[in-house]
Structure formats: C-alpha cells, structure tokens
matplotlib code that plots the C-alpha trace (Angstrom):
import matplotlib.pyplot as plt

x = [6.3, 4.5, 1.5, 1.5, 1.6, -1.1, -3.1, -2.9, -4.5, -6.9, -8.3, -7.4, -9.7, -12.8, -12.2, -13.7, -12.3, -8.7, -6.5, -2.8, -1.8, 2.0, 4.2, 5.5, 3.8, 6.6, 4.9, 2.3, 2.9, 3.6, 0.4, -2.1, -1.4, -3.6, -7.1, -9.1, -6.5, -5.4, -2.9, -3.5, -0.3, -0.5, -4.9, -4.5, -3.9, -7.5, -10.2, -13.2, -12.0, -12.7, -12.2, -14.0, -10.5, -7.1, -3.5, -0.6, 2.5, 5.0, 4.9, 5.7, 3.7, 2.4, 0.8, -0.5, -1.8, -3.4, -4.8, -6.8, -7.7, -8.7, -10.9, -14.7, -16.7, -16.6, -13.8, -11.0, -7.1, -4.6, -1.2, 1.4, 4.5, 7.8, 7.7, 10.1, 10.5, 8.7, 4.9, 3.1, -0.4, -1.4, -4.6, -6.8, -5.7, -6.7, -9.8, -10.4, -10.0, -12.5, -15.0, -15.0, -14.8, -12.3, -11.2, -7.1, -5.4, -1.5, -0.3, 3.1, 3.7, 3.9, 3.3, 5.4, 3.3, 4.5, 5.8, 2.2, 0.8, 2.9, 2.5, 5.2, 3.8, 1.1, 2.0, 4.2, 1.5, -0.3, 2.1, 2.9, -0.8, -0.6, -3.2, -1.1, 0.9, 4.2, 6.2, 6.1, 6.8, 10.7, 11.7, 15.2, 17.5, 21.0, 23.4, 25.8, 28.3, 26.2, 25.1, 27.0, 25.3, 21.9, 22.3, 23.7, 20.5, 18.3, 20.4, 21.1, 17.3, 19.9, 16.1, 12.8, 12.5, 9.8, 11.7, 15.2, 15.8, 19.3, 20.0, 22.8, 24.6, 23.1, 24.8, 21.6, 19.1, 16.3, 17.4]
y = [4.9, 5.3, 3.2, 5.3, 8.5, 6.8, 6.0, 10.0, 11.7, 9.0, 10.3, 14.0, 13.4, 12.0, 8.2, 7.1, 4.7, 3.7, 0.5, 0.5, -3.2, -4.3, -7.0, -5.7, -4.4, -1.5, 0.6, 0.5, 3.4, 6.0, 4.9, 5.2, 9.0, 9.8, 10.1, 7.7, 5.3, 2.0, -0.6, -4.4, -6.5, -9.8, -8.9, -8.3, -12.4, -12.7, -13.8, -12.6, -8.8, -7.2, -3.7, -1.1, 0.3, -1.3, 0.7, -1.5, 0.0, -2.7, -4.3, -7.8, -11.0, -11.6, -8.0, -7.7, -11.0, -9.6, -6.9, -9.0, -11.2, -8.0, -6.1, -6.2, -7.8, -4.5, -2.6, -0.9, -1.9, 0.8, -0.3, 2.1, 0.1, -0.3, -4.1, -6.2, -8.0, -9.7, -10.4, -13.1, -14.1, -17.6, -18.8, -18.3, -15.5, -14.1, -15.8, -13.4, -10.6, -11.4, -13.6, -10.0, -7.5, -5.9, -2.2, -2.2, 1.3, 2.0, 4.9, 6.6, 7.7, 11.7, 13.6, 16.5, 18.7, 22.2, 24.7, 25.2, 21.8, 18.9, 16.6, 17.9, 21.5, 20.4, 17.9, 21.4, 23.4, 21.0, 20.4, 24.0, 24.8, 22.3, 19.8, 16.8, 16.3, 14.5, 15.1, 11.7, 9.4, 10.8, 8.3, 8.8, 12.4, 12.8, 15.3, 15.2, 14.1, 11.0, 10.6, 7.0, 6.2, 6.9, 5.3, 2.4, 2.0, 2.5, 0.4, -3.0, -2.5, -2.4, -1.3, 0.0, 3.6, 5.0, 8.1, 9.4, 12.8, 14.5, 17.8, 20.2, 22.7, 22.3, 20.7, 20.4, 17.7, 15.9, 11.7]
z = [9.0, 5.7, 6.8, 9.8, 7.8, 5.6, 8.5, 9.7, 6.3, 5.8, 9.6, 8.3, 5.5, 7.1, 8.0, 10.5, 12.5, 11.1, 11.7, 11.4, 11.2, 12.5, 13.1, 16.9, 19.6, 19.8, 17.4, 19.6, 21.6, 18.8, 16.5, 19.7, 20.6, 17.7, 18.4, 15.9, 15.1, 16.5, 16.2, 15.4, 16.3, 14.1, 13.5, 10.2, 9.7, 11.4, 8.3, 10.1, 10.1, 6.9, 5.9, 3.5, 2.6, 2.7, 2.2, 1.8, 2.5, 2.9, -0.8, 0.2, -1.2, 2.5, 3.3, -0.5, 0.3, 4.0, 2.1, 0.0, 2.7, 4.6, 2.1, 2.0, -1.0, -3.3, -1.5, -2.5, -2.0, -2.5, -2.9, -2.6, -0.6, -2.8, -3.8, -1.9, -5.2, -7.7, -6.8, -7.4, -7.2, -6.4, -8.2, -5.0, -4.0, -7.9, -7.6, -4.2, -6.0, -9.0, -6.7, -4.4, -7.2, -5.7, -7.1, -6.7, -7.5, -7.0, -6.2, -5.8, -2.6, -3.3, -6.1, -7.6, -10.1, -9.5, -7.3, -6.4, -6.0, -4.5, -1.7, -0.1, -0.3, 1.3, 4.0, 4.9, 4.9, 7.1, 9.4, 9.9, 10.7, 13.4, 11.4, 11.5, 14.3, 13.7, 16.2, 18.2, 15.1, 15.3, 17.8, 17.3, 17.1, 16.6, 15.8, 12.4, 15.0, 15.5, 11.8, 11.5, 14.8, 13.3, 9.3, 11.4, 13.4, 10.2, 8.3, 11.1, 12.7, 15.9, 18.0, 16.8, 15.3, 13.4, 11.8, 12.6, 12.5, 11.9, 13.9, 12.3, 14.1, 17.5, 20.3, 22.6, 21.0, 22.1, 21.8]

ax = plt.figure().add_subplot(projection="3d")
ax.plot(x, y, z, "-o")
ax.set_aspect("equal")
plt.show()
C-alpha cells in the first residue's frame, strides 16, 4: 500500500511514467486503474531495467538491494520502508553505490509540523478535491461487528488486501 501511495504523488507531482514493482500478480488490478502507472511482477529482479528514481517501501535487505540494482548511474534512491531488521550491505553491493554515485535520502513516511502544514492535511485536502483518487486501494470493508474478521485478515495474510477499511455505525457496507 505505501509504494502504491508512493507511486500515486510521484505521478501527482510530475513523473512521467511510474513503475510499482511487486511480488504477486494480485495487486495488479488495483495499481493499473491509475493512468501513468504500471505494475512489474518479479521485473524489478531484471538488470537491464534501470530507473532515474527508485522508492523503496518494503525495507527488506532484498528490495534495498533491487533498488540499487535498479537505479541509474547518478540516480537517486529514496528509502522510506520500515526495516524488516537489521540491514546489511555486502561489499558489492556498496561498491554499486560508490562505482554509480548514487544519492540515497530516507525519509519518514509523513510529516507532522503544524496544524497548518502536515502530510496528512494535505493528502486530506487532496483527496477531498478529488486529486488523488483512493477509493479502489480499500479492497476490503467491514463493519465494527466484523472488526476481528478484518485484523485477522491483516494480521494471517488469510488473501490479498491492499487497505482495510472499518465502517462504524452502519449496517449497509460495501465488502
């Protein structure tokens, strides 16, 4: 989900053609309803396909290790995925980043200054003015009668989701 949401303001501000890389072909579906963006099941692996800009948003060895793989000579890597663990970097893959100057910048994934500027404020804002459209990366609603139901799926990986949303005080939701 945050790659995806990554992969949605990078179009919003100016990218040009934008990849979302993924391990199943379920995800798919969700990521292609967005004009400019497109999927790569298991493509990321490929050597031959470099990028001028790389997100990582898992913050396992392996993708850290895709993105670096991935990036042009001179590009930039952006790592913002929670680490999985501790990371470490073989002696080739360090060698990548010096031998292709690489520029690597972390980031937090949201930013809380103020009441008047935040991420959140303005992913809100954006969403309200129907700039980024959201909508079809909840794959999953249920009501606070089905909360177990839902932290269950999240929690066992029991199918595929993207986001689960929680509905309070409704009886008629969308599933």
């Amino acid at each position: 989900m945050i790659g995806i949401a990554a992969a949605l303001w990078a179009k919003k501000l100016g990218a040009g053609q934008v990849y979302v890389c993924g391990r199943t072909e379920e995800k798919k579906r969700i990521v292609e309803q967005f004009d400019g963006i497109s999927y790569l099941v298991g493509a990321c692996d490929a050597a031959d396909d470099e990028y001028d800009i790389v997100i990582e948003a898992v913050g396992t060895p392996e993708t850290i290790n895709q993105a670096l793989h991935s990036t042009v000579p001179g590009g930039r890597i952006v790592l913002m995925g929670n680490p999985s663990g501790d990371i470490c970097l073989p002696k080739n893959t360090y060698w990548r980043i010096l031998r292709k100057q690489l520029q690597i910048t972390g980031t937090w994934n949201s930013s809380y200054g103020s009441e008047y500027f935040s991420d959140w404020l303005t992913a809100i804002k954006s969403i309200e003015k129907g700039e980024m459209k959201v909508e079809s990366l909840v794959t999953h609603y249920f009501n606070q009668n089905d909360l177990e139901r839902g932290i269950h799926l999240m929690a066992e990986h029991t199918e595929m989701y993207c986001k689960v949303m929680t509905i309070w005080n409704q009886e008629d939701i969308r599933r």
